[in-house]
C-alpha positions as CSV (number, residue, x, y, z in Angstrom):
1,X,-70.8,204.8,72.3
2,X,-67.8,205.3,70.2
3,X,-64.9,205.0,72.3
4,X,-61.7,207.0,72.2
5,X,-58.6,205.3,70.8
6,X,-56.1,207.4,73.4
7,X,-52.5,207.8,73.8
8,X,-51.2,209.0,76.8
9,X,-47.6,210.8,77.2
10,X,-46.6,212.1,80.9
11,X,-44.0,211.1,83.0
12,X,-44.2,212.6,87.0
13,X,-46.0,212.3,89.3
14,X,-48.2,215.6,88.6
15,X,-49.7,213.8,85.4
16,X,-50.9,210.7,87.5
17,X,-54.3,212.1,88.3
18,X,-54.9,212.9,84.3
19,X,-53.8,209.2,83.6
20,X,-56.2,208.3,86.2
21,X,-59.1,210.4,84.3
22,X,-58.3,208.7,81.2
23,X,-58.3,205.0,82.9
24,X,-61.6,206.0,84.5
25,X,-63.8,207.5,81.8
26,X,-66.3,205.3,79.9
27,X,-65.5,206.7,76.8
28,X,-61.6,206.5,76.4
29,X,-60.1,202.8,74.9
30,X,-56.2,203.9,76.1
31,X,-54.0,201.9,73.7
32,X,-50.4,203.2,74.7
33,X,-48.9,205.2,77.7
34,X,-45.2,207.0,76.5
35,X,-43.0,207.9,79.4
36,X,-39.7,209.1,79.4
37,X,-36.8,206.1,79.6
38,X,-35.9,204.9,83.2
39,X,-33.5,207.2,84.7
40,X,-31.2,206.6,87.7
41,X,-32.5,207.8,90.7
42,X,-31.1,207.9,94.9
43,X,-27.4,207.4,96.6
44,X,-27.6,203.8,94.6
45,X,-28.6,205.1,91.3
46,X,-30.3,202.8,90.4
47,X,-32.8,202.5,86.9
48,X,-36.4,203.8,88.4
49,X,-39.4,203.9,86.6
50,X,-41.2,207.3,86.1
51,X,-44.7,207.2,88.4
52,X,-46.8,207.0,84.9
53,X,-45.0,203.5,84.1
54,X,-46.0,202.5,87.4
55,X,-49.3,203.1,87.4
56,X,-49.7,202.1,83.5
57,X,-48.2,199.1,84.5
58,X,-50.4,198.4,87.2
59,X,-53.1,199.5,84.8
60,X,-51.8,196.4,82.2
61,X,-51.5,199.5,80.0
62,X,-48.6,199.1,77.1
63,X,-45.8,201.6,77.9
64,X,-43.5,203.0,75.4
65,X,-40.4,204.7,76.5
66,X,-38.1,206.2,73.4
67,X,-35.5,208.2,74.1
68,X,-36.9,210.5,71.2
69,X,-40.0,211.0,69.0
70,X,-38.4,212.3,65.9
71,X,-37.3,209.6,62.9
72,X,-39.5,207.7,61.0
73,X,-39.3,204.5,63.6
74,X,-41.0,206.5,66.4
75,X,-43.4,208.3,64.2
76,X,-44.3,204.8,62.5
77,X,-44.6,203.3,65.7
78,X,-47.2,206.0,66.9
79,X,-48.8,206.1,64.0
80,X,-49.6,202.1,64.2
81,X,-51.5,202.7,67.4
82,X,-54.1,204.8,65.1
83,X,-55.0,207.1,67.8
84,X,-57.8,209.1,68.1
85,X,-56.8,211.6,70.3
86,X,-53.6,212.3,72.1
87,X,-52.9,213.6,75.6
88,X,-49.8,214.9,77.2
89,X,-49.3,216.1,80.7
90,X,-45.7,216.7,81.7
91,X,-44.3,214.3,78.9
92,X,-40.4,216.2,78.8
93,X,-39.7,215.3,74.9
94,X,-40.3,217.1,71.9
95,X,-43.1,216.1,69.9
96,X,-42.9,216.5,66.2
97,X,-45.5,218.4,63.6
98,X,-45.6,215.1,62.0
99,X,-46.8,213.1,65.3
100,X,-49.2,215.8,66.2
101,X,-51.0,215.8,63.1
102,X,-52.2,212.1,63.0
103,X,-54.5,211.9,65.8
104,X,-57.5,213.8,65.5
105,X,-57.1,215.5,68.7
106,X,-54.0,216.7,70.3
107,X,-54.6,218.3,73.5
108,X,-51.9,219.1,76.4
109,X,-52.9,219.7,80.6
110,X,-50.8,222.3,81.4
111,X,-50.4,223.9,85.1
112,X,-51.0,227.5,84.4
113,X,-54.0,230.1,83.1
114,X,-52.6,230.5,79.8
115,X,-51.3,232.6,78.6
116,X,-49.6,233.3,81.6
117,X,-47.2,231.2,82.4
118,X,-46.2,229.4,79.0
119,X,-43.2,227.3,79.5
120,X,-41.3,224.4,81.9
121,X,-42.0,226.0,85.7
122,X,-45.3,227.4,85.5
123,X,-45.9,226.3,89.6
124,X,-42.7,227.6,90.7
125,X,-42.5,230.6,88.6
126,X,-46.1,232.2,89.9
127,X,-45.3,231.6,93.6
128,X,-42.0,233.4,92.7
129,X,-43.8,236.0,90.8
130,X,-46.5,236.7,93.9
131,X,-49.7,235.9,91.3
132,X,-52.7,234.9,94.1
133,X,-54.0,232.6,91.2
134,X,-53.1,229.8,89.4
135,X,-54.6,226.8,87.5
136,X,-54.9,224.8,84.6
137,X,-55.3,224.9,81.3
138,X,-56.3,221.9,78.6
139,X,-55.5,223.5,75.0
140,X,-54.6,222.1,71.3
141,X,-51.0,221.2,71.1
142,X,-49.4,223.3,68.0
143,X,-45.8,223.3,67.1
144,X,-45.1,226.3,69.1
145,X,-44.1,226.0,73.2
146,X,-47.8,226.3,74.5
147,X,-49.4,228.5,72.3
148,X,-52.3,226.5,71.3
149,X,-55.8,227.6,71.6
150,X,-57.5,226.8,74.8
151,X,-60.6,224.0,75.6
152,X,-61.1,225.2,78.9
153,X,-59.1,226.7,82.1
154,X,-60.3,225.9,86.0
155,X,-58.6,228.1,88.3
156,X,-57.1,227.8,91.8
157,X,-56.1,230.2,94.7
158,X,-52.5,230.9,95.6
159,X,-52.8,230.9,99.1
160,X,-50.5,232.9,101.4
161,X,-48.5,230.0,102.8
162,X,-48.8,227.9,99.6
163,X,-46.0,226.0,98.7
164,X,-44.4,224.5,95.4
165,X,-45.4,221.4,96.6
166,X,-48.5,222.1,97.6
167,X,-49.7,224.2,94.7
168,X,-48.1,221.2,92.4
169,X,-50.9,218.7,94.1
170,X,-53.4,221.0,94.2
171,X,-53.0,221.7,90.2
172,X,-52.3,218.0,89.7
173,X,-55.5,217.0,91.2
174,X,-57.2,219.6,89.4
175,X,-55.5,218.9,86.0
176,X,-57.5,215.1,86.0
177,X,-60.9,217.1,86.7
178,X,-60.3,219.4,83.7
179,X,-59.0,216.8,81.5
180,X,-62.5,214.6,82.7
181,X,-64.2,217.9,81.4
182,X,-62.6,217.7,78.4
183,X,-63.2,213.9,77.5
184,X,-66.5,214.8,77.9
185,X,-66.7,217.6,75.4
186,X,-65.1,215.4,72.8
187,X,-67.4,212.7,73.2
188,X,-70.4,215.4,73.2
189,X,-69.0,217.5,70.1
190,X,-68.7,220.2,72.1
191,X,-65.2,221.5,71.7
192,X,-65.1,225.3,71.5
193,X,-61.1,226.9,71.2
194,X,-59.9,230.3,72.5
195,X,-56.9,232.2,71.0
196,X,-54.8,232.8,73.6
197,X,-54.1,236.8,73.6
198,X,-50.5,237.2,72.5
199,X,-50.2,240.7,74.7
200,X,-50.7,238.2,77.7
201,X,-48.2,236.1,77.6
202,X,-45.0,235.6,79.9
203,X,-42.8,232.6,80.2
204,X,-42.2,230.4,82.8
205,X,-38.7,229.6,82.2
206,X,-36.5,226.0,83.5
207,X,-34.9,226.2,87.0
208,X,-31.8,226.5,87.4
209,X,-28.8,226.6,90.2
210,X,-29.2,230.3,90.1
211,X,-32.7,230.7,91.2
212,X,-31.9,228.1,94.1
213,X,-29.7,230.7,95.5
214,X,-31.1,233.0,98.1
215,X,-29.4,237.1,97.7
216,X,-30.2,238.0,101.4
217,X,-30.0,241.8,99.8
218,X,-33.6,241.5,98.6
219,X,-36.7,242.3,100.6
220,X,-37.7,239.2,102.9
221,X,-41.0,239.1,101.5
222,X,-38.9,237.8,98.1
223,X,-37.1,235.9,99.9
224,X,-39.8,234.3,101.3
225,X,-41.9,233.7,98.0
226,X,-38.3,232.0,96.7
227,X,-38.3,229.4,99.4
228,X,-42.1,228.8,99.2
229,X,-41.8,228.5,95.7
230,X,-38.9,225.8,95.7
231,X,-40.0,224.2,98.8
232,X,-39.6,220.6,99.3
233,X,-37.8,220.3,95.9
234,X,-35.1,221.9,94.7
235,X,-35.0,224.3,97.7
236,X,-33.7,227.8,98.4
237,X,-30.1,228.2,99.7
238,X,-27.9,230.0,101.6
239,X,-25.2,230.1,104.4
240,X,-26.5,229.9,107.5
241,X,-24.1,230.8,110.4
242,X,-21.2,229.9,108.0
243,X,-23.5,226.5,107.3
244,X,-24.8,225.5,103.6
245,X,-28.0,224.4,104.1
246,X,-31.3,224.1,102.2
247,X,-34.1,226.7,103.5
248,X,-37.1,224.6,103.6
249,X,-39.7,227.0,105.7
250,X,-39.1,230.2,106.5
251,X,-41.8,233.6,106.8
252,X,-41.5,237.2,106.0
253,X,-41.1,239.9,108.9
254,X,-41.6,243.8,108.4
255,X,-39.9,244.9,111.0
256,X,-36.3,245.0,110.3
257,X,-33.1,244.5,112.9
258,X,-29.8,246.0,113.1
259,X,-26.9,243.9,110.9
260,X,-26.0,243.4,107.1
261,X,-28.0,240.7,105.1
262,X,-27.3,237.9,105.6
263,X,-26.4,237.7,108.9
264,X,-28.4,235.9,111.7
265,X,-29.2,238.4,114.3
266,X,-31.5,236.3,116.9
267,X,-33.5,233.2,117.0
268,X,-36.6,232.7,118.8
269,X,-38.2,229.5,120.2
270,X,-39.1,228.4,116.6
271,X,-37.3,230.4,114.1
272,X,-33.8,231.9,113.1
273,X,-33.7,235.5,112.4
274,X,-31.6,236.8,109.5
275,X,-31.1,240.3,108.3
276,X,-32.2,240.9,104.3
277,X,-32.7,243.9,102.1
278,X,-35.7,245.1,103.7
279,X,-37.6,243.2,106.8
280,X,-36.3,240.2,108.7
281,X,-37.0,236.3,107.9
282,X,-37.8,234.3,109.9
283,X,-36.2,230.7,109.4
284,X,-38.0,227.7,110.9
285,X,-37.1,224.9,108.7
286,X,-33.4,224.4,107.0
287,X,-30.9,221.2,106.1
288,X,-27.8,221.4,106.6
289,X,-25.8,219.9,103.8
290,X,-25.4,216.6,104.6
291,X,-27.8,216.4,107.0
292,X,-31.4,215.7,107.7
293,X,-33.9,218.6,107.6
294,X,-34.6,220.0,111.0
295,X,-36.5,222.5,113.2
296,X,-34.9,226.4,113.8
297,X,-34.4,225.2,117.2
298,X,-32.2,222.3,116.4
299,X,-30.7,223.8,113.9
300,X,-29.6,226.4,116.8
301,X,-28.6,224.0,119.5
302,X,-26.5,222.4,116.9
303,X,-24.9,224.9,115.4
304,X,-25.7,227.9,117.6
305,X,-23.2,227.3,119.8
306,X,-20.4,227.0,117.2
307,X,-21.1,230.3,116.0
């Protein structure tokens, strides 16, 4: 069997399971892992490795970490691994016309059904969006952000509760499966490519501070959706009887009470009620800041009383 010379690029801990594919399948000969450059990381900051270098470590893998792919030194040190095929899964950097052209393959495992989705938060965006489907997609890596034609795409459901960090396993795990898939139609000369439909397509852009921020003037079913979809990390938040505090759990109500959005109008044995747009929600997991996260309950006895 000819084997695979393979370079890997990802760096969190959603591309683990598709470096674990690649270290797995009979067929793949992986000469180099590129992550991104240690970054600080906790109170200490302290220099942490990315989850890839530590597994590619473990793996007695080289890893390369440049703080950029363009310039002739980078592309001269890919090009000396004379790769056959190259596969990225949350890599973070740029990657040149001139890299991607000197593998024979170039394909990318990206967590959407393309082309839906294109872009830096495809996870977070569709739980924000209400889609009741997501998955992934392996496709050819061209110069433009995700527009490559498509190898294959498995999808998942979004379930009702699902979470950002639940969907991002979900479509982790599934990314390695479709990427084993792949390997497979390489090895068996089976590739076969699909446009992507350019009337399809929607971007799934960066988060930023702003869509952290809950407006209690939407519906609570939005509200909702926002703190599944940034739930554990970066979070929803909002002022919580006068409190800043990360919304970590919270669900959707129809009926609504009497008060402005906003304003916390009961509590329950397990939740904080607050007043939105249109319906109640339900609290039953925040943080204060400063604090560790907690139960509504808690939450009330702790600050409750203050109020």
């Amino acid at each position: 069997m000819h084997r695979l010379r393979t370079i890997f690029a990802g760096t969190p801990e959603f591309a683990v399971p598709s470096l674990e594919a690649l270290l797995a399948h009979p067929a793949v000969d992986l000469v180099a892992v590129y992550t991104q450059p240690d970054r600080p990381a906790g109170r200490g900051r302290r220099l942490t490795a990315s989850p890839i270098k530590h597994r590619a470590v473990t793996a007695g893998i080289t890893v390369l970490q440049p703080d950029t792919l363009a310039g002739a030194a980078a592309l001269a040190e890919f090009g000396a691994l004379a790769a056959d095929l190259l596969v990225v899964a949350a890599y973070g950097l740029i990657l040149p016309t001139a890299l991607l052209e000197l593998p024979r393959h170039a394909i990318n495992v990206h967590a959407s059904l393309l082309p839906r989705w294109r872009g830096a938060a495809p996870i977070q965006r569709a739980i924000l969006a209400g889609d009741t489907e997501s998955g992934i997609s392996i496709m050819r890596i061209v110069p433009a952000l995700d527009a490559g034609p498509v190898w294959l795409r498995r999808p998942c459901d979004i379930t009702a509760d699902e979470t950002g960090g639940s969907l991002h396993d979900k479509l982790a795990r599934l990314g390695g499966a479709a990427l084993r898939e792949a390997l497979d139609l390489i090895v068996e000369n089976r590739v076969s490519e699909t446009p992507q439909d350019a009337s399809l397509v929607t971007y799934a852009a960066k988060l930023g501070a702003a869509d952290r921020e809950i407006d209690w003037h939407a519906s609570a079913h939005e509200i909702e959706r926002r703190v599944r979809a940034l739930s554990p990390l970066p979070a929803a938040r909002a002022p919580v009887l006068g409190v800043d505090c990360k919304i970590l759990g919270a669900q959707a109500r129809a009926e609504s009470v009497a008060g402005p959005p906003g304003r916390v109008v009961d509590s329950t044995d397990d939740a904080v009620l607050v007043a939105t747009g249109d319906g109640t929600l339900a609290i039953t997991r925040l943080q204060p800041a400063g604090r560790q996260a907690m139960s509504a309950t808690a939450f009330m006895n702790g600050y409750g009383a203050q109020s």
